[in-house]
C-alpha positions in Angstrom: 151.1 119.4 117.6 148.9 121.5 114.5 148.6 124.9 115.4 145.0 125.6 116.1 143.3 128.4 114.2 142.2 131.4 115.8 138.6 131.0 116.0 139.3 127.5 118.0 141.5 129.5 120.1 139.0 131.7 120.2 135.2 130.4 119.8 133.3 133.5 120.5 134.8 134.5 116.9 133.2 131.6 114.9 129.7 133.4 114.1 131.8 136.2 113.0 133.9 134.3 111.0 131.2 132.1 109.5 129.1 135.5 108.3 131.9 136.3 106.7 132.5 133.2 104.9 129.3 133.0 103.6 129.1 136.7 102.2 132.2 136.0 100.5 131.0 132.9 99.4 128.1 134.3 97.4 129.3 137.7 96.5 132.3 135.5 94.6 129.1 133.9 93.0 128.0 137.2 91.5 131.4 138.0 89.9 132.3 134.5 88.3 130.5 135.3 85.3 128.6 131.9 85.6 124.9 132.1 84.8 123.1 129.8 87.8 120.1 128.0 87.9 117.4 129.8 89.7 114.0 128.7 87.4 111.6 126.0 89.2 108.8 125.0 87.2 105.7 122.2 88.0 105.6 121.0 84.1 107.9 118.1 84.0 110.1 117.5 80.9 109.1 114.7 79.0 112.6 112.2 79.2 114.0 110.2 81.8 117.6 110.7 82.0 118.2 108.7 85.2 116.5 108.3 88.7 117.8 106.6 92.1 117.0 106.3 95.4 118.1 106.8 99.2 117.3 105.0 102.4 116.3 107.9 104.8 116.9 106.4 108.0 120.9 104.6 109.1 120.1 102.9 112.0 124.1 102.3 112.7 125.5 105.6 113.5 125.6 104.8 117.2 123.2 108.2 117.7 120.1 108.4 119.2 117.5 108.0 116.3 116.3 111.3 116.7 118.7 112.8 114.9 117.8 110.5 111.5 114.1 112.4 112.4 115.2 115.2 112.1 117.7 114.7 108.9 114.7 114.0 107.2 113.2 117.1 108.3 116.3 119.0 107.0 116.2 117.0 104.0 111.9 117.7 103.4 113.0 121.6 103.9 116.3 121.3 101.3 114.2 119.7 98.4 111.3 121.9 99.0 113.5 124.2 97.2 115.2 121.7 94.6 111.9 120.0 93.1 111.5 121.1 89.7 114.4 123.4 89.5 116.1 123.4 85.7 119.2 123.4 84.5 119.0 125.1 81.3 121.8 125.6 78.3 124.9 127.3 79.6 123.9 127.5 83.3 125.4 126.3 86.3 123.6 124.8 89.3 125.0 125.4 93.1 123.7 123.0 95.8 124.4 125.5 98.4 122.5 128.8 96.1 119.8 126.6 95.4 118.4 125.8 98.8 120.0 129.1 100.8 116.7 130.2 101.8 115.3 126.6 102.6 115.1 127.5 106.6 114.2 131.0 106.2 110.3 130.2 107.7 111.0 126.8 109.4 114.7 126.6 111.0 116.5 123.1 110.7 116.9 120.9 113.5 119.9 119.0 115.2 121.2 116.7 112.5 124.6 114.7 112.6 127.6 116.5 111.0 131.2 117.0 111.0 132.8 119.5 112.6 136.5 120.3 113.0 136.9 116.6 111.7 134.5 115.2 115.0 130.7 114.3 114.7 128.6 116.2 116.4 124.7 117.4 115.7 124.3 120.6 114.7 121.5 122.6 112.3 120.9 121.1 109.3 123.3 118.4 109.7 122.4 115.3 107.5 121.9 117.3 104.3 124.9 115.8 102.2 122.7 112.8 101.7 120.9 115.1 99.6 124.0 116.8 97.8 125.3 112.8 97.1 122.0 111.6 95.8 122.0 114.6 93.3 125.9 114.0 92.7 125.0 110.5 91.7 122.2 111.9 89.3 124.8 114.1 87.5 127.5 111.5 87.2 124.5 110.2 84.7 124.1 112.8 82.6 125.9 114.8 79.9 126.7 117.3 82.7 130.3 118.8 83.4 131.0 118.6 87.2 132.6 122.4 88.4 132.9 121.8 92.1 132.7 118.6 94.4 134.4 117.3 96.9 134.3 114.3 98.8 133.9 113.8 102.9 137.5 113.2 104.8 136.1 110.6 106.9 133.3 108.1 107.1 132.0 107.7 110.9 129.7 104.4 110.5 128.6 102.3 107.8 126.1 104.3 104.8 122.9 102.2 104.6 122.8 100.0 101.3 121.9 102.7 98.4 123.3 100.9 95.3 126.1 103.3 95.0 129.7 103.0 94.3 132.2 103.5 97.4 133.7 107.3 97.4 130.4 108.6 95.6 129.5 111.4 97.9 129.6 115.1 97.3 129.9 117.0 101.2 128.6 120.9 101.2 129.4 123.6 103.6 127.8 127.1 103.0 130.8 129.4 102.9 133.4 126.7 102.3 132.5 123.2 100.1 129.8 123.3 97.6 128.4 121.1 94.8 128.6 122.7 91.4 127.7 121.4 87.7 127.3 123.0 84.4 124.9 122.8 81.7 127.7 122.7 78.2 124.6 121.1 76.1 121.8 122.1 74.1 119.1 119.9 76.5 117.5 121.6 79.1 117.8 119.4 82.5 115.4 119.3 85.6 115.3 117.8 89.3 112.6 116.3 90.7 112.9 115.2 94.4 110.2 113.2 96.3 110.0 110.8 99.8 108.3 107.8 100.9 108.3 107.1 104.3 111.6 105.0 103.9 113.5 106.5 100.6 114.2 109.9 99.3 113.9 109.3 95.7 115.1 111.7 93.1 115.0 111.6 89.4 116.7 113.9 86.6 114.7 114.5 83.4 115.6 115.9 80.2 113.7 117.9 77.1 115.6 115.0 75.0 116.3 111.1 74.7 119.6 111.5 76.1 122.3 109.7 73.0 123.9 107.9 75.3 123.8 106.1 79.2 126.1 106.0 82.1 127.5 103.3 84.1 129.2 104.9 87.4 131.4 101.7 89.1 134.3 101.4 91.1 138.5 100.8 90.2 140.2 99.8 92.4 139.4 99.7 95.9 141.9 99.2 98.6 142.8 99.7 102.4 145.6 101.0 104.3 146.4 102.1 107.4 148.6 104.9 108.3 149.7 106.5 111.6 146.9 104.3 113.4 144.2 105.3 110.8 142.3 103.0 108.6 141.5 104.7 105.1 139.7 103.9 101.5 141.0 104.3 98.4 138.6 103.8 95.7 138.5 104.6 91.9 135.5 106.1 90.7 134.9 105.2 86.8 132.5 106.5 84.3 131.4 104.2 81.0 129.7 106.0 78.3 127.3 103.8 76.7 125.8 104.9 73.2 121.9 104.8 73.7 120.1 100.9 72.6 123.5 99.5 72.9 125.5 97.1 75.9 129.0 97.7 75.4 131.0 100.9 76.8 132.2 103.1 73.9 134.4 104.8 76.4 135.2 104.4 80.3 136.7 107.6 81.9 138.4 107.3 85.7 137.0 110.6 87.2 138.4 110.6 90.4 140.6 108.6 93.3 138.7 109.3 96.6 140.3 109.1 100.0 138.5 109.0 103.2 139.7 108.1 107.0 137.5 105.1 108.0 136.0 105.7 111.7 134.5 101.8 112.6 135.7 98.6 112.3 135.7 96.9 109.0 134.4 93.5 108.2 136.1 90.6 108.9 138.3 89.9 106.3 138.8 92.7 104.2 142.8 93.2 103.8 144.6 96.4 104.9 147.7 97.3 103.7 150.3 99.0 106.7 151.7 102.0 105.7 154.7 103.8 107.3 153.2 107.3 108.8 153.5 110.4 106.4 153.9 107.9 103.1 151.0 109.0 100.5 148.1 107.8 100.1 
């Protein structure tokens, strides 16, 4: 049996300990030496580098839909803060610096989350749908990724976005963040808008970018282990010269691992694995 950590031991101890966390969080921000992004501005820049969309709404998490209302409602209060932010020369930009202050007038609501590995609704719960839609904008640009990292398990099937599988980017203020950096001479900028079915989010640039990307997966496999059911999926980047159709250059980024918490479809092959063998 794991040994459980003190503030599970002893819950009382958890806003304590979370206060903590984030002061040390962003005080380590102020000593890196990293320049962040901080600059909103209305004017947008005049190129396209890529734009994509998110359904708002996942009508199979097995939760009462209220929860999806109010994701959106965390979401509305998260880009508030994002739209028309710039990422400028030699700057970095932090998901969790940039929208800190996003409930400072109007708190969050109950939104689904994890939490010590369960589900649960909590505050602001729902928001890594925005940090993965901005993740999939920078895996299109030029931009150098400093900090992501990818959720440990998947609870119910993601509505149909168009994305590769293990293209996510989970934040937690004080622990897990979303960081890129700015190593080119363009100047880069968000812009974040909603219908009332998609949050739709495009990344413009102050130049025609030289060259497109084309984000797909490896290989994409199955196993179980010790009872569990997980993905393994390779994440590939292709680098595609600007007015031309073949890659120049196709970079695996990552090989993302996540626990899978509902049944999968019929007829997708899972591979048994002896407990403790790697993944």
């Amino acid at each position: 049996m794991a040994k459980k950590r003190l503030t599970q031991r002893f819950p009382w101890l958890v806003p304590l300990r979370r206060r903590q966390r984030v002061f040390c969080f962003y005080w380590g921000m102020r000593l890196d030496g990293r320049r962040y992004a901080a600059v909103r501005s209305g004017e947008e820049l005049p190129r396209r580098a890529f734009e994509a969309n998110s359904p708002l709404y996942n009508r199979e998490t097995g939760w009462d839909m209220r929860y999806q209302e109010n994701k959106v409602h965390n979401l509305k209060l998260a880009a508030a803060m994002l739209d028309g932010m710039l990422i400028q020369p030699g700057e970095t930009f932090s998901f969790c610096r940039a929208i800190r202050r996003a409930d400072h007038r109007v708190p969050y609501k109950d939104g689904l989350t994890v939490v010590d590995g369960k589900l649960t609704a909590a505050p602001g719960g729902g928001l890594c749908q925005l940090s993965n839609l901005l993740f999939w904008l920078f895996l299109h640009a030029p931009l150098t990724v400093v900090e992501r990292h990818g959720h440990g398990t998947r609870d119910f099937p993601d509505p149909d976005g168009g994305m590769p599988l293990g293209v996510d980017a989970t934040i937690s203020e004080g622990w897990l963040d979303l960081k890129v950096k700015n190593e080119t001479a363009d100047t880069f900028q968000l812009r974040l808008s909603f219908d009332p079915e998609h949050l739709t989010g495009r990344l413009l640039s102050s130049a025609e970018p030289e060259a497109v990307y084309r984000v797909v997966n490896g290989a994409v496999t199955y196993c179980r282990r010790g009872g569990a059911v997980y993905e393994e999926a390779e994440v590939v980047r292709e680098k595609i010269p600007a007015g031309g159709d073949e890659a120049a250059e196709s970079q695996l980024l990552y090989r993302n691992v996540c626990r899978i918490g509902y049944p999968l479809p019929e007829g997708i092959p899972v591979i048994e694995k002896e407990k403790g063998a790697r993944l």
